[in-house]
N, C-alpha and C positions, 0 to 999 in steps of 0.2 A: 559288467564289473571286470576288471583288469586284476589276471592274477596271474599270470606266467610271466610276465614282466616287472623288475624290480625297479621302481617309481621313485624318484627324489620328491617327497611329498612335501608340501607345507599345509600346516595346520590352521586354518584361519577361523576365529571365533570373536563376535561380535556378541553384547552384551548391552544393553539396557536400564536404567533402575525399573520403567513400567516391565517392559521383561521377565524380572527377576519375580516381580509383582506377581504379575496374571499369567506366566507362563511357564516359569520353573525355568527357564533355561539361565542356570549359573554358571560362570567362567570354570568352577570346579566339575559341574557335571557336565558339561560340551566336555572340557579338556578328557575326563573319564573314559567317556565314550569315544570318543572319536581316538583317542590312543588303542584302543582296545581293537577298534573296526581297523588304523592303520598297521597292527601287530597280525591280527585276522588274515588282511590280507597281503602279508608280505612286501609291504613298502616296506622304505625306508625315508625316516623323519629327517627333515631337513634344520625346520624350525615351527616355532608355535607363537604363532601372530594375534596378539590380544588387543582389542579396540574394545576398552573398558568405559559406560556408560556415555556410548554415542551413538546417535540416531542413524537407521538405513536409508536416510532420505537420501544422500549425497555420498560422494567420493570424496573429494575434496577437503574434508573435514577430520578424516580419521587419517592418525600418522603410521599406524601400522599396516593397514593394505596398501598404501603409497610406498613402504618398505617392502613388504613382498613382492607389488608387481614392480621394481624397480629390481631385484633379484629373478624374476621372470625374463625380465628382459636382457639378462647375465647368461641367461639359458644356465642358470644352478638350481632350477626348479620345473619340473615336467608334469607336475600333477597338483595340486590344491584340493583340498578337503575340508569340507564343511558339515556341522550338524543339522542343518536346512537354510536351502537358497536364499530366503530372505536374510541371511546372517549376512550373505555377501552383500545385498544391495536390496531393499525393495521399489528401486524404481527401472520401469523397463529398457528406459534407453541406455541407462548405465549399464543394464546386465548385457546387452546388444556388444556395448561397447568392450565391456570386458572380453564377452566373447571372442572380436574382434584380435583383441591382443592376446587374448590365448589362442587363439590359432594360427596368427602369425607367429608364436613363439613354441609351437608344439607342446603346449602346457594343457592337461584333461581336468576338468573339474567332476568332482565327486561328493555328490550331497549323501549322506546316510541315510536321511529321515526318508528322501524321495525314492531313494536310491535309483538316485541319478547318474550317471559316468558317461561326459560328452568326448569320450574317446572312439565312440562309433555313431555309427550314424539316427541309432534308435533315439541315443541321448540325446542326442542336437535338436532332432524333431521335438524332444517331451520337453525339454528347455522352453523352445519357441510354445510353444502351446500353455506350458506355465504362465510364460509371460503376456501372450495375448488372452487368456482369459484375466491376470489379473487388472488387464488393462481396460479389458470390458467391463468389469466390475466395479471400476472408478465410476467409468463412461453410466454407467448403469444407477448408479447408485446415485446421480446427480439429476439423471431423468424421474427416479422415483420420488424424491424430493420435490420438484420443482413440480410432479403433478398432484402429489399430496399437499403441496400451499394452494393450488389451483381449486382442488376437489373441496377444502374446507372451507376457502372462500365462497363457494357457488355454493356452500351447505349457510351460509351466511354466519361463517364462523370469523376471526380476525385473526390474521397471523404472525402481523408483526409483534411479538415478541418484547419490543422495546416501549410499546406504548407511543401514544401522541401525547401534545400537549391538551389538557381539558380530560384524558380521563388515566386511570391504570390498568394495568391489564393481569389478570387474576392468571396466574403462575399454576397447570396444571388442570384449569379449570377451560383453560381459552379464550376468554372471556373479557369483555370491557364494564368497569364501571367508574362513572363520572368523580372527578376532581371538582368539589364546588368551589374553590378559591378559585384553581385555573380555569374552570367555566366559565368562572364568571370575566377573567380577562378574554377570552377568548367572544365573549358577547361585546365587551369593549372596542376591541378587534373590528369589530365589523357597526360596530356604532360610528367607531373614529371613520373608518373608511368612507362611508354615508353620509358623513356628513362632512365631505370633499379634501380630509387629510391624507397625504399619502402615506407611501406603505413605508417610505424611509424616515419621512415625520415621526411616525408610532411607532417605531423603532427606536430610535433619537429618544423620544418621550419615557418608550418602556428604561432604557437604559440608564436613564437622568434620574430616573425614581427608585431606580434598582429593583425593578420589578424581575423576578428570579423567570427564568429561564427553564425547561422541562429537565436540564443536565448543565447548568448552572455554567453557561456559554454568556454570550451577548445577543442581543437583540439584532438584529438584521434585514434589510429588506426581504431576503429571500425567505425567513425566517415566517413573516409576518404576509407574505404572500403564499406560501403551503397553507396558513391558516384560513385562509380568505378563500381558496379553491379547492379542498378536501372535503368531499359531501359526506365523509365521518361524520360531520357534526352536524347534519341532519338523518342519519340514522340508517346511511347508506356504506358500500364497501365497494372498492373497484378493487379491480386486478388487472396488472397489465402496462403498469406505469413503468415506461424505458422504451426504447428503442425495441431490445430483444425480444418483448413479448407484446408489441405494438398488435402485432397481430390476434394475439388472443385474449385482447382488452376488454371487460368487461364489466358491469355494476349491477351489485345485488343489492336489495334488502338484509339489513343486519337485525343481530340478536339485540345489539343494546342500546342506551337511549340518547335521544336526540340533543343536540346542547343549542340549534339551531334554527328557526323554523324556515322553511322550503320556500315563502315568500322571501326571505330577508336574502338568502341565498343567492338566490337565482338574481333580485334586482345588483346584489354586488356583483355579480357574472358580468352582466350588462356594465354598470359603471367600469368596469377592468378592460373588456372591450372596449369601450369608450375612451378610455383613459389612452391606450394602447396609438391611438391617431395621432395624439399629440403629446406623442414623447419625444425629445431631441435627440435625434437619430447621433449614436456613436461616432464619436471624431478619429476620423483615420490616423491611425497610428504614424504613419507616418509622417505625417504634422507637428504630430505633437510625437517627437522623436524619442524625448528622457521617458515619457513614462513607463519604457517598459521596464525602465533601471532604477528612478526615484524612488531612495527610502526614506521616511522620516526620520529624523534627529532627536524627535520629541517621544515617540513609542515605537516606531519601529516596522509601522505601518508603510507599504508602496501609496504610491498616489496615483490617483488618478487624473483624466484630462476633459477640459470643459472649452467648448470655444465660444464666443461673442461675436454680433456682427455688430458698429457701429460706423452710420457714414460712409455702408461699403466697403470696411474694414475688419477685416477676421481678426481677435486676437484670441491667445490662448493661455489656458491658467491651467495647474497644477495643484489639486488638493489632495488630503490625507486622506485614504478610507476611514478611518474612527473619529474622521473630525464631524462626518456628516451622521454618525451615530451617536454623539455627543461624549466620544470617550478620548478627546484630542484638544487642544489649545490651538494646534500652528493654524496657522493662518492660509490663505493663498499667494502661491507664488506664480508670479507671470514668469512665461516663456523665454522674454527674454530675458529678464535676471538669472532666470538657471542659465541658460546662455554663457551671459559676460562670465558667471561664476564658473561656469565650466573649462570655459576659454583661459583666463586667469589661474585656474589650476595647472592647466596641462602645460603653462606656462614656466611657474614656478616650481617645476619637478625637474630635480637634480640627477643627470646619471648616476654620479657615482656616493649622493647622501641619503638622497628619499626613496630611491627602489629597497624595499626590505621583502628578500625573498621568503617564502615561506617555510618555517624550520619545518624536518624530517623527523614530526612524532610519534615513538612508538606505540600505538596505542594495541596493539598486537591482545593484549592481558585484558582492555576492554571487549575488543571484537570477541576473543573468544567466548566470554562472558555474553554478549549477547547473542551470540550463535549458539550457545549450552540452551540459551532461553526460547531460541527459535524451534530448538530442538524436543524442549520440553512442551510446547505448544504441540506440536506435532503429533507427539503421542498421545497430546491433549482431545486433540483432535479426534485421533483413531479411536480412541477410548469410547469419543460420543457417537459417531459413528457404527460403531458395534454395538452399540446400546439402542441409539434407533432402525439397524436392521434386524434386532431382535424383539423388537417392540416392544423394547423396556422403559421407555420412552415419548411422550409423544412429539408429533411435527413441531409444534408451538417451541416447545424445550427445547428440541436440537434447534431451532434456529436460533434462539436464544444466547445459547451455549455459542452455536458456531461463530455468531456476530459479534462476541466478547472477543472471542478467538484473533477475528481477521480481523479488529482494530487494534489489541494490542501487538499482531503481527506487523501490521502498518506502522507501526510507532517503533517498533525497533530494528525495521527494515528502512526506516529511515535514518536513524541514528545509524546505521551501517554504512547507507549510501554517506554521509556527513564523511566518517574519514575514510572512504574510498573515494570521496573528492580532494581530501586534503592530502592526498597520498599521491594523488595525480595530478597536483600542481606544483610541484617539484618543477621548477624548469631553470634554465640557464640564465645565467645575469646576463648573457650578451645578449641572446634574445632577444629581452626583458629592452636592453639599451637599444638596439636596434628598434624596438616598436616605439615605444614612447618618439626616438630622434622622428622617424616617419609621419608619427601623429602629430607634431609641433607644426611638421612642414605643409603634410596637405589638410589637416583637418578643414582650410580657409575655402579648398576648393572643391569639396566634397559637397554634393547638395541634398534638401531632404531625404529622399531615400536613399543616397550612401551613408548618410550619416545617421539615419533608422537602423539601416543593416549592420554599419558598424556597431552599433552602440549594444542592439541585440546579440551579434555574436560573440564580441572582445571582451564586452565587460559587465560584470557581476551587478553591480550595485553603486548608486551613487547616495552617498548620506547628507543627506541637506539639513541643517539647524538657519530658521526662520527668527530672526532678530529686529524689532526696530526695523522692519522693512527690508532690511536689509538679509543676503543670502548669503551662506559660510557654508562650503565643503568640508563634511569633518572627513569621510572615507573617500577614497575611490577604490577600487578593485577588481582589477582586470581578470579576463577569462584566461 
């Protein structure tokens, strides 16, 4: 502790709602304290830095330690004080990094709780050793997890949390018990298959009939081939599906009952192997050039691409994905109609009428808003976390809980990425005129695969509405 020298101190205090909650640390009681400790020991107060109800996940996020280390770097601060480390940051590479800039700027941090003071060299060391255990405990906590799904499985327990299609899964219990509606689709399932439909037909089929979905999605091939090769429904469990744990793949006997019997099973194995010989092997992309940009006009689906031989002759067609689910009207377009209609557009594009650059919106008030919510997940998170290392909880629940978590995290970490793209296509009209004039001139002499690669990296989307045979670009939109 630093006491024979007088400290330009700044007082920094981070705050919570979970916080305030589960931990008592209030903006009023930090400030109490930590005045009390900087009187104690003979500093002098600089300022007092409040970051009211934001997470220590990040830096970046809070405007008042971007205020103080922005006065750190004034050199009109030489000491920071806190009520405990994790107020400044609880992620390790940030606390590294801070460290980093307080030591280039001769600035000692001082926690009370820990009583910490990295102005010698003990502090530095118990710093680093804070943060490498709490980074082991991450590491740690993900390993006990991941052998606890392991260990209940091999107990022939089930752990997915979410349930399959054909049964439910009893919350607290661990447990599966059968769905006789969706059972009975699911005996369907492999009736249709058997008797030579494929898996995108019964898809198309379930969808036309609005036959409901486990979470009230669409029907899919890929949907309706999990259900064909998961030996859940003959009374079995694997463990091990991915890549990551290819290695410690394995199948048990389960606790609950079978929706399928082990003949019916295994000859659909065989049919899907079979089937697998004579499938039409994927048409190279670079052929078929649009599809990695074609969107429909009609719902808003990409299309995909099919080629034909006749007479020796390749051609190639363009469909909707929902058209072959039966959730689509458009039609097929050949290759070269998207063609002339592409050609034809890039034609009638005007420099200085039809480039409309993209306005600069703020949506600042949004982003924060969902960065509050990212935030609140987080704690979300902690919360369960600390409840399953105290084994208030079981494995089945926390996964439950944590997979609510990372898709609603997914969904608003996308809506982020959305205008952190429309924030970085701000670009310049000449540019803009410059590329177009270039693409008039050589698109003619650009071949398959320059005109794949272009089409991949320039440009976002192309919007096709299917009429009468005929094809209309409503969008284009460049990268």
């Amino acid at each position: 502790m630093v006491t024979n020298e007088i400290m330009t101190t700044a007082i920094y205090i981070r705050v919570s709602t979970e916080d305030q909650a589960t931990e008592g640390f209030s903006i009023n009681a930090q400030k109490e304290k930590l005045t009390k400790y900087l009187e104690a020991n003979g500093w002098e107060l600089y300022n007092i830095y409040i970051d009211d109800g934001i997470s220590g996940k990040n830096l970046k996020d809070r405007p008042q330690i971007k205020s103080m280390l922005e006065e750190i770097k004034k050199k009109n601060i030489n000491n920071v004080l806190v009520y405990k480390l994790d107020r400044l940051t609880r992620s390790l590479s940030d606390l590294m990094d801070l460290m980093k800039l307080f030591d280039l700027y001769d600035c000692s941090l001082n926690s009370q709780t820990e009583k910490l003071d990295t102005s010698n060299a003990v502090g530095r060391m118990f710093l680093k050793i804070i943060g490498t255990f709490a980074e082991f405990e991450r590491e740690n906590l993900s390993e006990r997890v991941s052998f606890g799904y392991e260990q209940k499985t091999r107990e022939g327990g089930y752990t997915n949390v979410n349930g399959v299609y054909g049964y439910d899964y009893i919350v607290g219990e661990g447990k599966l018990a059968v769905r006789p509606l969706e059972a009975q689709i699911v005996r369907d399932v492999y009736d249709k298959f058997l008797n030579g439909k494929a898996m995108i037909t019964i898809a198309k089929e379930f969808n036309e009939s609005n036959v409901p979905t486990k979470r009230g999605g669409s029907w899919s091939q890929s949907t309706i081939k999990s259900i064909l090769t998961n030996p859940l429904y003959i009374g079995k469990i694997r463990y091990g599906v991915g890549k990551k744990l290819k290695n410690r793949a394995f199948e048990v006997d389960g606790s609950h009952k079978a929706i399928i019997d082990e003949d019916t099973f295994n000859k659909v194995q065989e049919q899907i192997s079979k089937r697998k010989k004579f499938n039409i092997k994927k048409l190279p992309s670079v052929n078929a050039y649009f599809s990695s940009v074609l969107i429909c006009g009609n719902c808003g689906s990409r299309f995909h691409a099919k080629q034909q031989v006749q007479k020796g002759k390749t051609y190639i067609s363009y469909y909707c994905n929902n058209r072959q689910l039966g959730k689509c009207n458009c039609p097929g377009i050949s290759h070269n109609k998207i063609l002339n209609a592409f050609e034809s557009y890039i034609e009638t594009i005007t420099l200085d009428e039809d480039i409309e650059l993209p306005k600069d919106s703020n949506n600042q008030e949004e982003v924060d808003l969902l960065q509050k919510e990212l935030d609140n997940l987080d704690k979300k998170r902690k919360r369960v976390q600390t409840l399953f290392i105290d084994e208030a909880i079981t494995s089945e629940d926390y996964k439950e809980f944590i997979s609510d978590i990372v898709e609603q995290k997914e969904l608003i970490e996308e809506q982020l990425r959305s205008f952190t793209k429309e924030k970085e296509e701000q670009i310049d009209s000449s540019l803009i005129k410059k590329f177009i004039t270039n693409l008039k001139l050589n698109w003619d002499y650009l071949d398959e695969e320059e005109r794949y690669s272009f089409l991949l990296q320039f440009v976002g989307k192309i919007v096709v509405k299917v009429e009468d045979g005929g094809v209309t670009i409503k969008e284009l939109k460049f990268n």
